[in-house]
N, C-alpha and C positions, 0 to 999 in steps of 0.2 A: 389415363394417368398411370403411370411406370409404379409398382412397387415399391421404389425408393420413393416417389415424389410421396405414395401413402403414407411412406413410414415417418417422412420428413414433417408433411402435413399434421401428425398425428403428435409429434415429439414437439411443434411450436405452442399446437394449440394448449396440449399438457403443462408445456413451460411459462406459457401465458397465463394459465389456471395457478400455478405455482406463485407466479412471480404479484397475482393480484392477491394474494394468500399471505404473501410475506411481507408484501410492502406493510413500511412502516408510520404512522401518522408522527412520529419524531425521527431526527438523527438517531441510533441509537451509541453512536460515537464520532469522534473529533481526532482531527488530528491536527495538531497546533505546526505551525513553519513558524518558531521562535527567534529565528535570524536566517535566510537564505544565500548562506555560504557554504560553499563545501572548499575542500582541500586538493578534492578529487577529478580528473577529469574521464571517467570511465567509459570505455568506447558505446555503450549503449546508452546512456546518460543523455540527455540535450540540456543540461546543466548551462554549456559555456553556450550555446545558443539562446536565453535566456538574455531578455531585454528588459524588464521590470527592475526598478532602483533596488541595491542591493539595503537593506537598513533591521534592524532590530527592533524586534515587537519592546514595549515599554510594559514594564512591570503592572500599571494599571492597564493596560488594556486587558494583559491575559488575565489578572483577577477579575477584572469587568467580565470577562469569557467564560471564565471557572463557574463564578459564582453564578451567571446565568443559567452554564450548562446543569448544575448540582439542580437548581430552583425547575427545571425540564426530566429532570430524573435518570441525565444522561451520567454514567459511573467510568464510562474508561476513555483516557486520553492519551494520544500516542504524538510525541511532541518531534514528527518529520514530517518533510514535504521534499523540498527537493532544497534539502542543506544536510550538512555535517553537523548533528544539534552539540557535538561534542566544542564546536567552537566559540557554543557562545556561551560566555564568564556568567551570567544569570540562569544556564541553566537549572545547577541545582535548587537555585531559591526558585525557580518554579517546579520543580516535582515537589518541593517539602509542602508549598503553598495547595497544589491540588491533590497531595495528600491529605491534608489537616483538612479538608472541604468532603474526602471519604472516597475520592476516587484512585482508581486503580489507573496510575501510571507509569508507561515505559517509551521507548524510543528504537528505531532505527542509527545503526552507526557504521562506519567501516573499518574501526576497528585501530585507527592508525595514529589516534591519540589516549595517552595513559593517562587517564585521569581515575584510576581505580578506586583510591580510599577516598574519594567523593561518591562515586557509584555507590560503595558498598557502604557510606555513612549516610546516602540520602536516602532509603528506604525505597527505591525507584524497585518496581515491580517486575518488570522484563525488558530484557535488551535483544536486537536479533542483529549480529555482526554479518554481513554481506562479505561472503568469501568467495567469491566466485574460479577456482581453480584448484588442484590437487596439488601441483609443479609450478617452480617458480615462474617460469617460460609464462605457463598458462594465464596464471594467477596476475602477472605484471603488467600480461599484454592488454587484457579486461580491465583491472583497476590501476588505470595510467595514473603512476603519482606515488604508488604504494610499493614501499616494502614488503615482500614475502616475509623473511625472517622475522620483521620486527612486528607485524601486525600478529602475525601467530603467538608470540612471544607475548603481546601483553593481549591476547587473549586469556592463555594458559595463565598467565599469572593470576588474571582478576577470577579466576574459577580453581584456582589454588589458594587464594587468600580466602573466597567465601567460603570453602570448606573448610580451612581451617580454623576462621571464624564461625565455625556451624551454623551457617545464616541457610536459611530457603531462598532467599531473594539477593539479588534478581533472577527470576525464571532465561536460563539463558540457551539463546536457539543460534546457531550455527546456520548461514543458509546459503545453497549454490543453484544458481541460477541457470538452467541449463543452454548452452549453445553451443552453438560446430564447433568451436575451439575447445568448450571443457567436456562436452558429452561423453568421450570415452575415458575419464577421470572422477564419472559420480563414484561408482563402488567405491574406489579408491579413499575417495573423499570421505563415504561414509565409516570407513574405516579409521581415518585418520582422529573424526572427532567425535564416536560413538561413544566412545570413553571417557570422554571430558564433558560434550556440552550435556544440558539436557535435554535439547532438541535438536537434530539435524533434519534440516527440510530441504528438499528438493522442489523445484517448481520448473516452471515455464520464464521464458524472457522474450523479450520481444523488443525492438530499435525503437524508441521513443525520436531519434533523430530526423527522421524523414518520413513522409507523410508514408503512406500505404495503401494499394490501392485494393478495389472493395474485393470482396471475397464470389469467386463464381462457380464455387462447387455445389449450389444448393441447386436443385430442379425445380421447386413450386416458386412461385412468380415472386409473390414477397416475403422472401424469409429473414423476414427480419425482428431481431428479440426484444426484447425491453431490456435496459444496462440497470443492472442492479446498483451501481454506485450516484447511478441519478434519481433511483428510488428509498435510497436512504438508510439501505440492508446496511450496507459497508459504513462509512464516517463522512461527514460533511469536510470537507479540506480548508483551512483559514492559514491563509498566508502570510506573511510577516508585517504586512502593510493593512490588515485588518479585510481584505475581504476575501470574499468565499466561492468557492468555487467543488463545482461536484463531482470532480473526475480526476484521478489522478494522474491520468496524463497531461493536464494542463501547465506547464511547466510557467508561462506566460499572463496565464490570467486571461485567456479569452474567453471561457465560458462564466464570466464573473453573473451570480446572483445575488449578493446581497454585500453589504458592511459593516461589518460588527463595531466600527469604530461610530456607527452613526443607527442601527438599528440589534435590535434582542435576535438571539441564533431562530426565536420561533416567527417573528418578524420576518427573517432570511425566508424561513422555510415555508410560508405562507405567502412569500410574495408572489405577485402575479408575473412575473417570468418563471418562475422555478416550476409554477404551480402547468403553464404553457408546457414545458420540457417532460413534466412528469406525464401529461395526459400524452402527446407527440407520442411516446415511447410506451404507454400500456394499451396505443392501441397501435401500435407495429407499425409507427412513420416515424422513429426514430433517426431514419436518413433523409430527412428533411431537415434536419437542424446538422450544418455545413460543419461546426466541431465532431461531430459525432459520426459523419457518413463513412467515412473510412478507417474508423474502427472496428478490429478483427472480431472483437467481442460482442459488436452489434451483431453480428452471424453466426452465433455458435450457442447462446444462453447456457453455456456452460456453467458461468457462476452462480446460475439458481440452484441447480444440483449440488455443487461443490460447497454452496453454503447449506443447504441441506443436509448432507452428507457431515458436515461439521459440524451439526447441531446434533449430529447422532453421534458426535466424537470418533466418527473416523477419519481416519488420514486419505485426502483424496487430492494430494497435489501429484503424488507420482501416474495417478488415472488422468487427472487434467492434463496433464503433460503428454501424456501417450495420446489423447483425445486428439489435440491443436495439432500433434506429426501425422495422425492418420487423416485429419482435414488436411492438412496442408498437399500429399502425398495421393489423395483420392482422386 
């Protein structure tokens, strides 16, 4: 055995040790799809490839949700999936509603509708506006649909008004997603919004459009990791139609485990498919379940480290980034 197979063999078994360390016996979070629309048709997206009935979750369902999750001891809810949650008219009456219940909520947005003095009158925790470009060029060609000027524009504004309002909240993060088209426009980028947001994050992307096929730079026979967002590190996914799903690339609802329209989130996570999927994946046959085989992330258990690393409150998405170019490149 080659010195990389060692090194290889030695970093799964560790990430295995890790990943049985962390797993969690609850969700530790949710993330609500309150209406799966977007406005957006962004070239990495598989948004418009999306076959499940478009419709809006009902006010009692997500209090049935809320109330559950609080009664599980689950505190932070992040109300995206694969919609624009800016579109739907109930939004704010459910952040004030999972507020008053004691949790900590926020959302994913792009940014491209002004709905400010609701943000800043609903108490809502953190927003992370998806900018993926420094130049108009960039920025138009990535978020197909959007205005450069104006989505900057009512960024700036809703982070001009919370200061003027001397509000903490919302914790707001800026975030560019890095690919071939905007890579040599991150510094740039971080310049552009180091002085406004309070967060600018840089990360990795990857084509959610088309399948992908498996990864072959590993040398030991089965190096395959356990996905942490099937283990429960990350948030359970509930989609606007009530059921649940454990990966956030499921845009479609194929790896459905459970329905909150019809069983409790602990019901979900106790049931005997979820419970099949979790064992498949702590013992490294993860690519045995057909959703999951061609994901890049089953080959890399990068995110046991990177959630690791964030629990020691460092910043480890410009490392994961540099990580996925130097596999890709090997």
């Amino acid at each position: 055995m080659s010195v990389k197979s060692l090194l290889e063999k030695s970093y799964q078994k560790v990430t295995f040790q890790l990943a049985r360390l962390l797993s969690s016996k609850r969700p530790l979070g949710l993330n609500i799809e309150t209406y799966n629309l977007c406005n957006l048709r962004c070239k990495m997206c598989p948004y418009e490839l999306m076959t499940r009935k478009k419709e809006k979750m009902s006010m009692e369902l997500f209090k049935k949700i809320i109330d559950d999750a609080v009664t599980l001891g689950i505190r932070e809810v992040t109300l995206s999936f694969y919609n624009e949650p800016l579109l739907d008219d109930l939004l704010f009456d459910r952040v004030r509603y999972a507020k008053s219940k004691g949790m900590k909520v926020g959302f994913f947005s792009n940014g491209t509708l002004n709905r400010n003095a609701e943000i800043l009158e609903s108490g809502v925790d953190f927003i992370t506006f998806s900018f993926d470009g420094e130049t108009k060029e960039t920025y138009e060609n990535i978020r197909r649909g959007a205005n450069f000027e104006k989505v900057i524009e009512n960024i700036r504004s809703l982070i001009k008004e919370k200061r003027r309002r001397g509000l903490d909240k919302p914790y707001i993060t800026v975030s560019l997603r890095v690919q071939k088209e905007n890579f040599s426009e991150v510094k740039d980028f971080i310049k552009l919004w180091a002085d406004l947001a309070d967060n600018v994050h840089i990360g990795p992307t990857e084509d959610r459009r088309r399948e992908k096929p498996r990864m072959q730079n590993c040398e030991i026979v089965n190096c395959v990791f356990p996905c942490w967002e099937l283990l429960g590190i990350s948030k359970l996914y509930v989609m606007s139609n009530g059921k649940v799903t454990v990966c956030c690339q499921d845009y479609d609802g194929k790896l459905v485990v459970g329905d909150l329209t019809k069983q409790s989130i602990q019901e979900v996570w106790n049931s005997e498919k979820f419970q099949r999927i979790r064992k498949l994946h702590l013992s490294g046959k993860g690519d045995l379940i057909n959703f999951c085989r061609n994901c890049e992330g089953l080959y890399t258990g990068a995110a046991w480290w990177a959630f690791l690393v964030k629990k020691l409150r460092l910043d480890f998405s410009i490392f994961r980034y540099m990580y996925f170019r130097l596999r890709r490149v090997s």
